[in-house]
C-alpha positions, 0 to 999 in steps of 0.5 A: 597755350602749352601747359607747364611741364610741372603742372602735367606731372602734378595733375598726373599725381592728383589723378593716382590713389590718394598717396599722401601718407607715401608722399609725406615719408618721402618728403621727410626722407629726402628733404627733412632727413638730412637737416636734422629730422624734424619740421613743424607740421604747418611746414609740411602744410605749407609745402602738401598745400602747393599740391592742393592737399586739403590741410584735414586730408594731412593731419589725418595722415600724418596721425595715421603715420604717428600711429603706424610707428612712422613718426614721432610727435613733439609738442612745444607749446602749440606747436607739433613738430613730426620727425621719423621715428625709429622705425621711419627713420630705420627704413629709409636709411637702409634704402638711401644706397639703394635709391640715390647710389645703387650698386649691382650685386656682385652676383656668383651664381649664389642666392640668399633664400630666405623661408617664412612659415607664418601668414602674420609674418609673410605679410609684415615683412613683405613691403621691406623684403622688397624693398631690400630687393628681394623676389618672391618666387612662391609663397613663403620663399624670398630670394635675392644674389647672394649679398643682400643685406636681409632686412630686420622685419625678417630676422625671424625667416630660415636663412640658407644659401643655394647656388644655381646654374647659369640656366636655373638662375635665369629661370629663378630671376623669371619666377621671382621678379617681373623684369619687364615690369620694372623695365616698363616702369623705368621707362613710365618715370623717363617719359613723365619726367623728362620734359622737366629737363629743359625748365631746369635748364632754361636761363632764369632762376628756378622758383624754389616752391617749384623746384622743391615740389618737382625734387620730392614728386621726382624722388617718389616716384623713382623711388617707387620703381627702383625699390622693386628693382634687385640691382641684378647685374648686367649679365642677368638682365633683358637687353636695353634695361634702362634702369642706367638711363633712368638714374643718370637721368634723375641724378642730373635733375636732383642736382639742378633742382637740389639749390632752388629747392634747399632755398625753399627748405631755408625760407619755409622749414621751421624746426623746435628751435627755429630754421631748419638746421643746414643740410648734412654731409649726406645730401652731398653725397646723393646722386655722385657724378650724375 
């Protein structure tokens, strides 16, 4: 008997090293961020439990997170309910154009070079300065085309500008980012989720458990690949890059998913003051013309 196909990638993510504190920033980024930030904990419960998540293995995790300065607690009466707290909610805003909407750097042959002196500080921004898309080509020294924003974990670094040659440039890009690493992985997320597409598009209606939970392992793990890629354009990148092929791909699933799932969101999600609110104009405006 042929498996289902969420069924594989599922088991895929149970066999990977326990990501759950990942996975719920996720969850609250894509499905909880754009219906007011906030949902009751036995929701997140409800909707880990379809992965088998032991409900100890969440509370633990989302104490970590609260702890970590991810997320906030409020308690109505003996209700908690964790919505993103500034730092959380900060992070994943600024990494909302670069996953659902990316856009090459409009690169001239200039690189934003950042310096950062002290091992404290190199570690603590090290996370955000890739995800901002920023390489590391030697120890302290972050680089990035010219135009990317620097995030404010590095507020700190010695700010400079450096122009390159077209030769330099490419030796630069070769020492500060692993191309084919990012390629392989483009290529890992199309080959785990492609046999989604003809589910999503078959004649009955989507479940909206199983559309949600395909939606938020999908976004995570592209989210996951595209973070750690510099959106360099076309003409300093390897021949065949299939980071296009990847986003048409994720933006035409996120779509056929987005009604089932939002179902779920409307049935399940529980905020302060009762359903989750309606899904903002944000959403909308995830994956355009996929």
């Amino acid at each position: 008997m042929t498996r289902h196909p969420l069924a594989l990638i599922v088991s895929r993510f149970k066999r990977e090293p326990s990501r759950t504190g990942s996975l719920i920033i996720t969850f609250y980024g894509d499905a909880i961020l754009p219906r007011g930030g906030s949902v009751w904990l036995g929701t997140l419960l409800q909707f880990l439990e379809m992965l088998e998540i032991d409900g100890g293995v969440v509370r633990t995790a989302v104490s970590r997170l609260a702890a970590d300065g991810w997320l906030d607690r409020d308690k109505v009466g003996r209700k908690s309910f964790y919505r993103l707290a500034k730092r959380g909610r900060e992070r994943f805003e600024a990494a909302v154009e670069h996953v659902y909407n990316p856009h090459p750097s409009d690169w001239s042959g200039r690189f934003e070079v950042l310096l950062i002196g002290n091992g404290a500080d190199r570690e603590s921004s090290r996370t955000a300065l890739i995800e901002a898309g920023f390489g590391n080509p030697i120890p302290g020294v972050w680089v990035a085309p010219s135009g990317v924003p620097v995030p404010p974990e590095a507020d700190g670094a010695i700010q400079l500008e450096a122009s390159a040659a077209e030769e330099a440039g490419r030796r630069l890009i070769s020492e500060s980012w692993s191309l084919e690493r990012t390629a392989d992985s483009y290529r890992n997320f199309l080959k785990t989720f492609s046999p989604l597409k003809d589910w999503a598009a078959g004649t009955g209606a989507l479940d909206p458990a199983d559309a949600l939970l395909a939606r938020i392992l999908m976004i995570h793990h592209y989210r996951r690949v595209i973070l750690r890629d510099p959106l360099l354009p076309a003409a300093l990148l390897p021949p065949d890059w299939p980071a296009a092929e990847a986003h048409q791909f994720c933006g035409r699933m996120y779509q056929a998913l987005l009604p089932a799932s939002e179902k779920w969101l409307n049935e399940h999600g529980e905020s302060h003051s009762g359903p989750l609110p309606a899904p903002g104009a944000e959403l909308r405006r995830r994956f355009p013309a996929s």
